[in-house]
N, C-alpha and C positions, 0 to 999 in steps of 0.2 A: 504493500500500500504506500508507504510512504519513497520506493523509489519511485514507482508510477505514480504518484503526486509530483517528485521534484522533475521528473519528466516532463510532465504535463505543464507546472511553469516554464522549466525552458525553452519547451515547445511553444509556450504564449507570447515569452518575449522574442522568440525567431519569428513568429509569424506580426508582433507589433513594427521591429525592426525593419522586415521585409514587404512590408503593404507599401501599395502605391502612394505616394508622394500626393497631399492636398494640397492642388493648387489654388492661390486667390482666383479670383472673376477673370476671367481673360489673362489669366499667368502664363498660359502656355504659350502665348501668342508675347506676351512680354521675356519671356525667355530666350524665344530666337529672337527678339528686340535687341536684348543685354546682349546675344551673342554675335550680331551682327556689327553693334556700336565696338565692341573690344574686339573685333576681327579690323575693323576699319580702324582705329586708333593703333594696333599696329602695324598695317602698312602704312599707316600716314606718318610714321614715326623710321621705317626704315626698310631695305628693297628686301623684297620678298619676289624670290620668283614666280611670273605669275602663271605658270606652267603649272607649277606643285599648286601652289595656292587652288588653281581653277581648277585642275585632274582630282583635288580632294573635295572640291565643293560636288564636284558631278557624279562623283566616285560612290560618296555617303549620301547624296540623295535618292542615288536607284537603288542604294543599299536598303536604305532606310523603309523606300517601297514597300522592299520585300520581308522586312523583319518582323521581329514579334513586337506586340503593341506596347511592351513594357520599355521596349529597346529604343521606339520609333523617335521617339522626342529629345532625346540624348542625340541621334544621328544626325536630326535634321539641325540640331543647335549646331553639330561641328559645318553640315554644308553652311547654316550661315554664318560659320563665323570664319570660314576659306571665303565666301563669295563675299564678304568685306574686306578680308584681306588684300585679295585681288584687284577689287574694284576701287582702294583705297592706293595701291599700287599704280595702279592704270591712272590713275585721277590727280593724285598731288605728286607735283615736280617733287624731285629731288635734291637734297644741296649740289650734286653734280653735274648735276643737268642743267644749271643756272650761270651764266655769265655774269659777272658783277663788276663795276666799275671798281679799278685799282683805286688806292688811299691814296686819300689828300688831292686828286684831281683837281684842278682849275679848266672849268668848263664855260663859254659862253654860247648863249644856244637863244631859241625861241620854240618857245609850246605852248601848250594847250592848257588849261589851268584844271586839274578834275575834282579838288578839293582846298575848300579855305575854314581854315578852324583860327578860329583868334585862342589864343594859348593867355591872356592875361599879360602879365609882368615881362612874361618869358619872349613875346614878340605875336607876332604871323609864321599859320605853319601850313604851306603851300604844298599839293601833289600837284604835279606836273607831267607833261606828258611831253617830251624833248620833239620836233619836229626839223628843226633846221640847225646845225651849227656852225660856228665860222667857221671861215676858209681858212686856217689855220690847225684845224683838227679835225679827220675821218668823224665819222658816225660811232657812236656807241654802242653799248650792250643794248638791249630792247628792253622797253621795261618802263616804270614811270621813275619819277624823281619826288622823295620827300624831303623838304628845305624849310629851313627855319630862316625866317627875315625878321632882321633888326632893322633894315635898312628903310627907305622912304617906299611907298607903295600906296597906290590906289588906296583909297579907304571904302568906294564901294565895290571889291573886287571879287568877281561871281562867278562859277564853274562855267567854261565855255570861254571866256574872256583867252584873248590871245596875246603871251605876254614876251618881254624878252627881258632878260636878264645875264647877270655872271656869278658864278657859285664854285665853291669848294665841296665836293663830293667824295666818299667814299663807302664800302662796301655796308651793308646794313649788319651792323652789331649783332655779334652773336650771343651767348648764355653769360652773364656775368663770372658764374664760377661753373666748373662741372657738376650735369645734370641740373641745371637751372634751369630755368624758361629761356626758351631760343627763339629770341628777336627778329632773327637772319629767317628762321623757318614763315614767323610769322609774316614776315615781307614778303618771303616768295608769293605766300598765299592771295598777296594782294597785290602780284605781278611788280613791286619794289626790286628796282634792281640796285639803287644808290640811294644815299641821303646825307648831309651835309647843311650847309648854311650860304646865303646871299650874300655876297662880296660886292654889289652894287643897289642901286637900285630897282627896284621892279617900275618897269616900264609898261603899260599896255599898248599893243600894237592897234587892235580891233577887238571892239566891245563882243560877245557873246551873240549869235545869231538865235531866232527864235525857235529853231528847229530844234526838235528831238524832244519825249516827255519827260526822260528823265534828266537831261539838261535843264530844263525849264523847274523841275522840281527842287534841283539842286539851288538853282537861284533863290525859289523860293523858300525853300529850308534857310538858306544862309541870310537871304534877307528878315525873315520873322526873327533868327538868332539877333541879330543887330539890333532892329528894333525892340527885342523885350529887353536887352543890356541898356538900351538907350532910355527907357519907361523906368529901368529900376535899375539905377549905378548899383556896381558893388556886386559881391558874391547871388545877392538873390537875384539879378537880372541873369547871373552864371549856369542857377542852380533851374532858372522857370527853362532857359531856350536848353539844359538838360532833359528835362522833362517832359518836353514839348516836341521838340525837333530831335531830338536826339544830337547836337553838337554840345561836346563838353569842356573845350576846347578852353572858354572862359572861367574854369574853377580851378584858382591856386591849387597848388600843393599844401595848405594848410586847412585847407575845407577839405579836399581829399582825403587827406589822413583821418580830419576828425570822425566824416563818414565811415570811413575803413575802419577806425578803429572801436568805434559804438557799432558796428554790423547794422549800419545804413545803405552802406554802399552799394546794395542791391536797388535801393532806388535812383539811382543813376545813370543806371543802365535799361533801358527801355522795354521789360519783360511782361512776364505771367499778371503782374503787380496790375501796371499800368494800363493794358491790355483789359487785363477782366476791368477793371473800375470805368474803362471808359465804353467798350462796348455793353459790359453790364449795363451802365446807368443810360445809354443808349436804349436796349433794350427795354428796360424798365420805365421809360419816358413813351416810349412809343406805345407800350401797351398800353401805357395809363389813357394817351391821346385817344387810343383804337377803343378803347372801353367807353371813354366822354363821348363818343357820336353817336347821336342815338341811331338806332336798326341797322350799325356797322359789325357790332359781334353775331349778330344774328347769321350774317352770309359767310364772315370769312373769322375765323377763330383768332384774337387779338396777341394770342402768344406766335401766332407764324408770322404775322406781317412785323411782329418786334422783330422776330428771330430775322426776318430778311433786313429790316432795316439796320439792325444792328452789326452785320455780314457789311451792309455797305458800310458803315461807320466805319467797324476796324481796318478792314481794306484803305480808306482814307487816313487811317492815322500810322497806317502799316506804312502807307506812302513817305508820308510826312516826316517819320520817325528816320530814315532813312535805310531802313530794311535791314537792320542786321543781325544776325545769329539769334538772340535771345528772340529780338521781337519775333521773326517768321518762325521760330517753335511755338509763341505764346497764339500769331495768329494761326497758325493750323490747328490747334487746341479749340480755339475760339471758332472757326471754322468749322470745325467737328461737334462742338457742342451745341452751333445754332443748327445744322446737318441734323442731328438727332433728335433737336425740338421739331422741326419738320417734319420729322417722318417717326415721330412717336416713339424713339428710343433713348436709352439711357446714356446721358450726355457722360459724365466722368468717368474716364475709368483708366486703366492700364492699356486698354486696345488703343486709343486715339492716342495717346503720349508714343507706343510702339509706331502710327503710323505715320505719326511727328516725325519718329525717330528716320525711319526710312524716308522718307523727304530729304530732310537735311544731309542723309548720306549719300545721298542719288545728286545731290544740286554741290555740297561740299566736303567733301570727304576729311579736308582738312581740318574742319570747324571740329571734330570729333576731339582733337588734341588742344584744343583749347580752354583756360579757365572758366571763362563764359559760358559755354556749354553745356562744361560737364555740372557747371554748379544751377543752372538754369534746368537741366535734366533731373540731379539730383533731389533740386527742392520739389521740385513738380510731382515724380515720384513717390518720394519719401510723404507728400500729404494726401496723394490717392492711393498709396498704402494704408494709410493711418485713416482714413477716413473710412476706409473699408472693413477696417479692425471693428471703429465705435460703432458702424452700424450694424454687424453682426451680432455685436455687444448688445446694444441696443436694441436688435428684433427680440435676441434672447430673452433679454429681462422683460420686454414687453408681453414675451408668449409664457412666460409664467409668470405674468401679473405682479411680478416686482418694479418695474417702469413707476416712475411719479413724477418724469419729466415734463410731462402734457398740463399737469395741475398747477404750476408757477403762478406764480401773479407777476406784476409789471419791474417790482425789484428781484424776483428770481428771473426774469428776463434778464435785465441787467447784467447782473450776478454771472448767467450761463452766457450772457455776452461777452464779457470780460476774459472767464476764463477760457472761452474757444479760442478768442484773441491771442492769451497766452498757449494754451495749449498750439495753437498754427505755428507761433513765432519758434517755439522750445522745437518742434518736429522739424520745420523750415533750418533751425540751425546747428540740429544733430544729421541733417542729411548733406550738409555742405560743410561741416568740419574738417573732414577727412581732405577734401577738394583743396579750401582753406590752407591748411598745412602745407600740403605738398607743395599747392603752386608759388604759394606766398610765406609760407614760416609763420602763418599768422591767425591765430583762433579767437574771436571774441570772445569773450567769459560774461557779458553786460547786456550781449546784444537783445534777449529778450524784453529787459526793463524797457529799453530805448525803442525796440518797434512794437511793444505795446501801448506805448504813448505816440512813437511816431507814423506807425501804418494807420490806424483812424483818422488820424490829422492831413495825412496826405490823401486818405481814400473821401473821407469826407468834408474836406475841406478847400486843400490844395487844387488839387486837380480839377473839381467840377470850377472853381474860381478860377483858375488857367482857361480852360477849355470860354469859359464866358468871355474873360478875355481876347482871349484869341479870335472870336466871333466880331468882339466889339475893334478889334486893329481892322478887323476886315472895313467896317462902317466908319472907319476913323473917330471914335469916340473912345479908347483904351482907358482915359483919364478917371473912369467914374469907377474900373475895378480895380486897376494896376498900383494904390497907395494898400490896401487892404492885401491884395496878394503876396505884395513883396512886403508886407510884414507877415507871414504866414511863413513866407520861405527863409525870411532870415528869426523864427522862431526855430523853423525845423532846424536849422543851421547853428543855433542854440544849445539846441538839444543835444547835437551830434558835438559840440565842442564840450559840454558839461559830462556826458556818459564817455567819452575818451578820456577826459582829466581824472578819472575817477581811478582809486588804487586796484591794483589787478584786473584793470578792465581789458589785458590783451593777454595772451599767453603767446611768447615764440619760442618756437622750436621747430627743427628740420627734420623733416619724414623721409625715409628713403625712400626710391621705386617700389621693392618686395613690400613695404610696409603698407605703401599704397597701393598696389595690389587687391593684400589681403583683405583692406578695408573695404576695398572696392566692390570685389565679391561675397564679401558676407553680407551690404547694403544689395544686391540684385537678390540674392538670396529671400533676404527678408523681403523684399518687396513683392515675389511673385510665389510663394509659397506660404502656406497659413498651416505648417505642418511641424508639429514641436521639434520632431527630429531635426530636420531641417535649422531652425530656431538653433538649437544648441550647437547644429554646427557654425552659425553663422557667430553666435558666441564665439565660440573659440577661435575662428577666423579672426573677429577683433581683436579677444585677449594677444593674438597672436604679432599682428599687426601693431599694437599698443609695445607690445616689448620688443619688437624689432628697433618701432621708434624710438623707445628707451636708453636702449643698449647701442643704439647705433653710435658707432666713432666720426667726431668728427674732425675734419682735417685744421691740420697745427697753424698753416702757414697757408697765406693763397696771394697769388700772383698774378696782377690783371695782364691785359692782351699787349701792353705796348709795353710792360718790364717797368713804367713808372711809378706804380703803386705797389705795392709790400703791405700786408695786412699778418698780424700774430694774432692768434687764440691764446689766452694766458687764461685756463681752466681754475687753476688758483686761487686765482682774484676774480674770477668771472668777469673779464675786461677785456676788450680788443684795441690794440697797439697797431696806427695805421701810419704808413712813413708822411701821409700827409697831413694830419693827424686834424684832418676837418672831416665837416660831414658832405657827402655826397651821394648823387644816388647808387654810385657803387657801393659804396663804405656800409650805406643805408642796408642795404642786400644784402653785404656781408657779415653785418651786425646781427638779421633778423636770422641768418644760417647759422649762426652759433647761437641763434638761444636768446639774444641781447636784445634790448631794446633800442632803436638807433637812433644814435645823437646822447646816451646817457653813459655811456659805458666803455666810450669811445676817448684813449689816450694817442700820445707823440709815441711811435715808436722810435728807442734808442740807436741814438746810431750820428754819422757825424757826415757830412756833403762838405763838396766844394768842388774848381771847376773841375777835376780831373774825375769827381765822381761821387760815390757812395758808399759807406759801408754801413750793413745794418745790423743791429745785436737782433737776431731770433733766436735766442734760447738754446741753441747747439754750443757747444765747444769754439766754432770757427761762423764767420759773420757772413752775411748774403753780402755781395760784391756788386758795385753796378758802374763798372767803370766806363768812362764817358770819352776816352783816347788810348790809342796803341801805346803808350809807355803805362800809364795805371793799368790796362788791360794783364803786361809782362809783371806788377810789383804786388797786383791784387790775385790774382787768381790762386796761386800758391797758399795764398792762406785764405780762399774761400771755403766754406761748406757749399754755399751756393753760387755761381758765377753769372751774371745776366749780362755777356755780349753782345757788340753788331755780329752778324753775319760774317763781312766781310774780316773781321780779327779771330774767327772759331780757332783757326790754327795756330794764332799764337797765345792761346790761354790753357795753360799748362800746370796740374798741380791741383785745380781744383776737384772736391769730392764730385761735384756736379754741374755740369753745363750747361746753360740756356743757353738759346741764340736767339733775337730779336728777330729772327723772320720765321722760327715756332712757334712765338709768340703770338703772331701777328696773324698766321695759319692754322691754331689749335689751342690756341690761349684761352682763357684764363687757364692757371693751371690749380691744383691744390696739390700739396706736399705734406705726408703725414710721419713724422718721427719715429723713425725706431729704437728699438735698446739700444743703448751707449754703446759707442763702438761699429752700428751700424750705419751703412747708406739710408737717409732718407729714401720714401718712397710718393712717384710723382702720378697724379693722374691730370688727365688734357681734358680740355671738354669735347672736343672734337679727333676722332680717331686718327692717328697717324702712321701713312706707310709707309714711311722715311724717316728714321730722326739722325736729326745733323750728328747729334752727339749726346752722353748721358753720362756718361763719367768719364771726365776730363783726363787725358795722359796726364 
């Protein structure tokens, strides 16, 4: 009896173990989602032949035909997650494939203007499209030109505008440190082949012809930007043509920060946020109107003619906004959910975010690998998972009569308003932490307080008072909303300076690749399975992921791309030692990768200059060398740890433990260098792969 009882349990927990997998509402269709977006994010990330990629995508779907039904959804995940691979391959250039203007060029040319962002303090930051150059210099690489002007330039100067100038160009900046965000990648994607600064004036040749809709858009995007900075000086005229138009071009770097730092910074960028509030209240206007007519519900049902109305709204502010990553996920979302008010189905779910998904990887494959994205995927996600939890939650308690939801009065209204408020924000920033980390070193710890207070103010508030605005610029009457709005926006702006100043309102810290990963997958996990098993692995997936990030080492020393900057981790003191010993936006990055907070923690790194060169104290026995001519080159290397040469002197720097050359630098740099036991060679990583090195230890 009692071994056939212990049998009997372990036959119960082999068959709990081994039962099919409970998927959420349309999980299985979100599953090849998740497995198509992480087949695309890595080809877009590096070449994958598309031979193997395609022979497996086609391989495991006629497999999968024929398999057993237990098998079949595992198979098809791998064909899509080869038929992203592939198609993610086929789709985004390569850094090899790409021509880039050499450093420090002196070019003068005349082109095409394709974008104008006013940057604030910082100047005019022009894309360009080069068409003609002097006779003094061939034709360049293809591609457009991003340039920052100090110099004099049109003040109403509009995409289309045909302009000539002279400028200083070079290649587009690649990863600050290795495995950082690559600048270089993110240019390709947007055909950048150079970028540099205005060495003359901007001159326009020929104003803008009326032709083309999205030229004429662009006019109009950049002129409504103008005029709402010109209605409200100051960061709130910065923060509305954010908002509005989506040009950000006008908000310092200290309203930046405070945004980033309070976890605002989602309202910035023109998403799910903006999108619902404005088509919602769209929505919601029109039916109201369709209800007021008398014997107009009677023929045509007041929620379809909203649902279309509000289809045309978003489309126009899709327009407006100027289309980018976040907003065409949040309007095909919105697209999908007024789709399903038509035709009598259930607008939110995992299917339309999945068909989001596929969209966006068919139009850009590259947008996969980007912050923006993956944090505009994630939050979306992560509350049509959770929304899907409370209402199962909630049939349940309802079908056994413990429900007392329904029964509230006007303060448990309230009340259960508040905390859905919190509960969206807490969900909203437990599915973009992982994102957070990785791309930025940087997790808010506040951010819930701050868009509990700040998402109503902007949903009920800001925005329909923007949008009225913007109505009344149309009538030329602006003057009657625009003192009311732009103190709204310089409240929000408020807010976002008070919950940054606040003690432990950021956490930084650097997450590896694996680490992110792991997190990466235990969030699809959770999102498309309602199955505990499941659940506990996704557990462990984070625990897992959590002490990766922990444990992870980080590097001692880091070396930017042209050998001028020298950065030390001093673990000790929890302090970073920079040779230039200010703050920048490199230094800024290199702070936030060790953990630091930047600009607080940031000293002079030891060491002594003058003209022949450099020597630096980093914590070895023997100093980093940066000699600046062939005789200090012959007196320093010998007693370098580290030696940072030209090119042309490699052969005569002799003695040192290890050798740079300024045109590795320049090719694969930044580099990081991580200390070994006494006695040992340091060890270097490149951020960009090399299959050549001049030299690595020095004869």
């Amino acid at each position: 009896m009692d071994g056939s009882r212990v049998s009997g349990k372990r036959n119960s927990w082999q068959a709990r173990l081994l039962r099919p997998v409970t998927f959420a509402r349309d999980g299985r269709v979100a599953v090849l989602a998740f497995a198509l977006l992480f087949g695309a994010g890595f080809g877009a990330n590096g070449r994958i032949p598309v031979l193997a990629s395609g022979t497996l995508c086609l391989a495991t779907f006629a497999l999968a035909r024929f398999a057993p039904a237990r098998l079949q959804l595992t198979l098809y995940a791998v064909a899509a997650f080869a038929l992203g691979l592939a198609w993610a391959t086929v789709r985004v250039p390569q850094l090899g494939d790409i021509t880039f203007w050499p450093a420090e060029t002196y070019i003068a040319f005349t082109g095409e203007v394709g974008a104008v962002e006013q940057r604030g303090e910082r100047g005019l930051r022009l894309t360009v499209t080069p068409r003609d150059f002097n006779a003094q210099r061939r034709e360049g690489p293809p591609g457009r030109l991003r340039l920052m002007v100090r110099t004099e330039a049109p003040a109403d100067l509009v995409p289309g505008d045909i302009v000539t100038l002279e400028a200083i160009v070079s290649p587009p900046k690649g990863p600050v440190y290795p495995g950082g965000y690559d600048f270089r990648r993110h240019a390709i994607s947007q055909a950048v082949t150079g970028e540099g600064f205005a060495v003359s004036p901007v001159v326009r040749v020929t104003e803008a012809d009326g032709g083309g809709m999205a030229r004429q858009v662009e006019r109009w995007r950049s002129r409504i930007a103008q005029d709402l900075q010109s209605l409200m000086p100051g960061q709130a005229g910065a923060l509305a043509a954010a908002l509005l138009v989506g040009i950000r071009g006008g908000l310092d770097q200290a309203t930046l920060d405070a945004m980033r730092d309070a976890g605002l910074a989602h309202m910035l960028a023109i998403s799910g946020l903006h999108m619902g509030i404005i088509a919602g209240g769209a929505f919601l206007l029109f039916e109201l109107l369709a209800v007021a007519i008398p014997g107009f519900a009677h023929h045509i049902l007041p929620r379809k003619v909203a649902a279309v109305m509000g289809m045309l709204v978003a489309t126009a502010y899709l327009i407006l906004s100027g289309m980018g990553i976040p907003t065409i996920r949040a309007y095909i979302m919105v697209m999908i959910g007024f789709t399903a008010v038509l035709a009598n189905r259930r607008a939110l779910s995992l299917r339309s975010l999945a068909i989001a998904a596929l969209v966006i990887v068919a139009i850009d494959p590259a947008a996969i690998s980007s912050a923006g994205f993956q944090m505009s995927f994630a939050a979306t996600a992560g509350l049509v998972a959770a929304y899907e939890v409370w209402t199962r939650y909630r049939a349940a308690r309802r079908a056994s009569g413990e429900w007392r939801g329904d029964d509230r009065g006007f303060a448990g209204r309230i009340a259960g308003f508040v905390v859905a408020s919190l509960a969206t924000t807490l969900v909203a920033e437990a599915s973009i932490a992982a994102v957070g980390l990785y791309h930025f070193q940087h997790l808010t710890l506040l951010g819930a307080v701050a868009n509990l207070i700040g998402v109503p103010v902007l949903a009920w508030f800001i925005m329909p008072l923007a949008i009225v605005t913007l109505l009344l610029m149309i009538l030329g009457l602006p003057a009657f909303t625009a003192p009311l709005l732009g103190w709204g926006l310089e409240s929000l702006i408020e807010l976002a300076v008070a919950a940054a100043g606040m003690p432990g309102a950021v956490l930084y810290r650097w997450m590896p690749g694996e680490a992110y990963l792991c997190l990466t997958l235990a969030f699809a996990l959770f999102v498309v399975a309602r199955d505990r098993r499941v659940w506990v692995a996704s557990a462990l997936m984070v625990a897992t992921g959590m002490m990766l990030t922990d444990q992870a080492r980080r590097p001692d020393l880091l070396i930017d791309s042209g050998g001028r900057l020298v950065a030390r981790f001093d673990a000790a003191r929890q302090t970073m030692q920079s040779s230039s010993g200010r703050q920048s936006f490199r230094t800024a990055a290199w702070a936030r990768q060790w953990g630091l907070r930047p600009g607080l923690a940031q000293e002079k790194l030891p060491g002594a200059c003058d003209a022949a060169g450099c020597l630096w104290d980093i914590g070895l026995d023997k100093p980093l060398a940066v000699p600046r001519d062939l005789s200090a080159v012959e007196e320093d290397c010998p007693q370098a740890a580290i030696a940072i040469v030209e090119y042309r002197w490699r052969r005569y720097c002799r003695g040192a433990d290890i050798m740079v050359t300024t045109r590795e630098l320049e090719e694969s740099g930044p580099v990081a260098v991580w200390y070994g036991a006494p006695g040992s060679l340091p060890q270097l990583e490149w951020s960009r792969e090399q299959e050549d090195r001049d030299s690595v230890h020095a004869p």
